[in-house]
C-alpha positions in Angstrom: 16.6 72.5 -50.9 14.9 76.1 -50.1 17.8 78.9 -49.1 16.6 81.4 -46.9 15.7 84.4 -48.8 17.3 88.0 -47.2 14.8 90.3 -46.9 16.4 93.4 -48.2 15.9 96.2 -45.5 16.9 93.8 -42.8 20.2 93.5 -44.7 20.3 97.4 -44.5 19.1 97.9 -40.9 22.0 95.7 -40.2 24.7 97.1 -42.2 23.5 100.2 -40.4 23.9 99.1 -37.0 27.2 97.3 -37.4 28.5 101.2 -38.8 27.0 103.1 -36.1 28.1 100.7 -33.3 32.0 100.9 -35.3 31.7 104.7 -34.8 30.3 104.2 -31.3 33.0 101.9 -30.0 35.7 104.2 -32.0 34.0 107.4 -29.9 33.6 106.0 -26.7 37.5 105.1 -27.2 38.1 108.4 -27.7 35.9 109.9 -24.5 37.9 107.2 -22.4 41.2 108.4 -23.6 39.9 112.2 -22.9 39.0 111.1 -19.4 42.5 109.4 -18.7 44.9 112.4 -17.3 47.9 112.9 -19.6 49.8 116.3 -18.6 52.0 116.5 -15.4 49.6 119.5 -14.4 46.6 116.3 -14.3 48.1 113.7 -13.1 50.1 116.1 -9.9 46.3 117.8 -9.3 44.9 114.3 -9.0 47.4 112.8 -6.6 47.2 116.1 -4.4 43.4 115.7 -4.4 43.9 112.0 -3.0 46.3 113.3 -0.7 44.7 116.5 0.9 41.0 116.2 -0.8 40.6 120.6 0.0 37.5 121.8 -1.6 37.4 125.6 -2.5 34.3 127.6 -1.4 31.0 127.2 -3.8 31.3 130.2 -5.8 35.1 129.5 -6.6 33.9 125.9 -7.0 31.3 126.6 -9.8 33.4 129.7 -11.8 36.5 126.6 -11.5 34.3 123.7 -12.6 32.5 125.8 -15.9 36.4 126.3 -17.1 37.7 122.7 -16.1 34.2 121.3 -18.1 34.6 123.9 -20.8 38.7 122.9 -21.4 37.7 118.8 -21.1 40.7 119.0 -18.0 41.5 116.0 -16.5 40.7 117.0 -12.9 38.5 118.1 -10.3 38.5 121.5 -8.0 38.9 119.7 -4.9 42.3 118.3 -7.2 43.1 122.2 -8.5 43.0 123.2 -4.7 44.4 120.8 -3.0 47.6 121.1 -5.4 47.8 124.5 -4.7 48.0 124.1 -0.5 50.5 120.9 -1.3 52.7 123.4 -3.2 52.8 125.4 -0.5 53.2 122.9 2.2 56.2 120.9 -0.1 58.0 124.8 -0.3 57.3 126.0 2.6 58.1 123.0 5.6 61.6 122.4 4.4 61.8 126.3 4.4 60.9 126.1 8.4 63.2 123.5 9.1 66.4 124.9 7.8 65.1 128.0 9.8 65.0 125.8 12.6 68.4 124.1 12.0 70.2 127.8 11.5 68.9 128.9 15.0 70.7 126.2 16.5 73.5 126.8 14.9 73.3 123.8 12.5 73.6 124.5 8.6 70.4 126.4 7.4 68.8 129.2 5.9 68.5 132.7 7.7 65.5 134.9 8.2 65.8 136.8 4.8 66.2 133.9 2.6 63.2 132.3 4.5 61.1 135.4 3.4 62.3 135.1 0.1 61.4 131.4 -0.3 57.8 132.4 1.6 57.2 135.2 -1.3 58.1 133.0 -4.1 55.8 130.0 -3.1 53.1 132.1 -2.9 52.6 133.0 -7.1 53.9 129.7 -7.5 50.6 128.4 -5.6 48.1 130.8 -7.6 49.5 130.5 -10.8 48.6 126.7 -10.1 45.3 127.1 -8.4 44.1 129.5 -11.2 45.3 127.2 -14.2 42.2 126.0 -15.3 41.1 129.1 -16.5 44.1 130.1 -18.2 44.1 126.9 -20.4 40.1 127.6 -21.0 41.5 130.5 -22.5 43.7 128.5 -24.7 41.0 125.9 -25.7 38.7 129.1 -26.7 41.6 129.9 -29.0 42.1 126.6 -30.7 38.2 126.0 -31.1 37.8 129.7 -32.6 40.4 129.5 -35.2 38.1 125.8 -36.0 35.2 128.0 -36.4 36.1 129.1 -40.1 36.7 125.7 -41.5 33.7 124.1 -39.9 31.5 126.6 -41.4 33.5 125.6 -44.8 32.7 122.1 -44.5 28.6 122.3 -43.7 28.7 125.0 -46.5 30.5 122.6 -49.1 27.7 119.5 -48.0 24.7 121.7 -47.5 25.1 122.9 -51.2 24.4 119.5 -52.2 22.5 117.8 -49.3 20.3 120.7 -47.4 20.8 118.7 -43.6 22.0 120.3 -40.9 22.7 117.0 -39.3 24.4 115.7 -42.1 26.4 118.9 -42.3 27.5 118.7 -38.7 28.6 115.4 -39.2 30.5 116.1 -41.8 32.8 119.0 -40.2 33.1 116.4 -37.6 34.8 113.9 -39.0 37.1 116.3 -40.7 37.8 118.8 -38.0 41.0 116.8 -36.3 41.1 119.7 -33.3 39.2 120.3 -30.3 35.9 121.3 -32.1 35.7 118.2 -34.3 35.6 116.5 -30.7 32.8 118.7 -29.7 30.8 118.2 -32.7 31.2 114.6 -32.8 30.1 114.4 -28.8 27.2 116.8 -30.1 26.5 114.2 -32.5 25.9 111.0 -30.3 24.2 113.1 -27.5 21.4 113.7 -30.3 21.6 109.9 -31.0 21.2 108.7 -27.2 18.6 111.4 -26.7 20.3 113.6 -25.0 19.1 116.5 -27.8 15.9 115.6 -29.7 17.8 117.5 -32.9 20.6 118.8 -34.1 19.6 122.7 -33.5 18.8 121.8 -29.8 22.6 120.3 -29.6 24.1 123.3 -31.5 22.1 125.7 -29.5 23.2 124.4 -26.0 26.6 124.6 -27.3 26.3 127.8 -28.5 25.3 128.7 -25.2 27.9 127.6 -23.3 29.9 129.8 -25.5 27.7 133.0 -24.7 27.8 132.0 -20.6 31.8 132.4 -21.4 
């Protein structure tokens, strides 16, 4: 009886596909999770967005959607504004009814409270509508203070194997923050062609940095 021989490099092809579809699965898990809206802020912008659907004008639209793409946030403009107006509404239409219910004599609020209530919904409603760019800030913070160590870890492998590639892999899978996450997306948009190299990928990224 003849056993099939195993042509060596087919075995290796192989063994290389089953890794990179492993790391594929585990980061297409991790981009699904990303996607799914976690924090209260998220999950309230997306229901008001459903409710109200208010888009801001384009040039708010844009300047909101660079820092919601740039933070990886869970939500939309339309969602940002629309939970902004809804804030205002939910404040603001109780506020008028116990104005109401005072004038006829029925238990309520008076003018001055009214205008009290009126002048605190109003931050309440920016500080909301502008949040996006306030947590860009913060994910600007926690990539830069990544910066160092990823540097660190394509130093240490570049000293023995001179690819950048190889390199950026490397601080990807050992960067556990926000920038590990970036690299590794970096990574697979060279493999699916989204980048023909590594330098292209880095260099779009870097941009994104200098447009911020």
């Amino acid at each position: 009886m003849v056993k099939n021989k195993i042509n060596p490099e087919e075995e290796q092809e192989k063994r290389i596909k089953e890794i990179i579809s492993h790391e594929y699965k585990e980061y297409r898990e991790e981009e699904r999770q990303a996607s799914i809206p976690q924090t209260m802020y998220e999950k309230t912008a997306r229901t008001a967005g459903k409710i109200l659907g208010v888009e801001p004008d384009a040039g708010t639209k844009k300047k909101m959607q660079d820092a919601i793409d740039f933070a990886h946030i869970r939500a939309s403009p339309k969602d940002v504004a629309s939970l902004a107006i809804l804030i205002v509404f939910l404040i603001c239409f109780p506020t008028v009814i116990l104005m109401i219910m005072k004038a006829i004599g029925i238990f309520g609020i008076d003018m001055g409270q009214a205008a009290f209530v009126f002048a605190v919904s109003v931050p309440i409603a920016y500080y909301m509508y502008v949040f996006p760019f306030h947590l860009k800030k913060k994910y600007e913070m926690e990539t830069g203070n990544e910066i160092v160590s990823a540097v660190l870890y394509m130093v240490v492998y570049m000293r023995n194997t001179p690819s950048l590639e190889g390199a950026t892999d490397f601080a990807a899978r050992n960067l556990t923050g926000p920038l590990g996450f970036e690299l590794r997306k970096l990574m697979w948009d060279v493999r699916i062609g989204t980048y023909l190299t590594i330098q292209e990928a880095l260099l779009s990224y870097a941009k994104r940095w200098q447009r911020n």
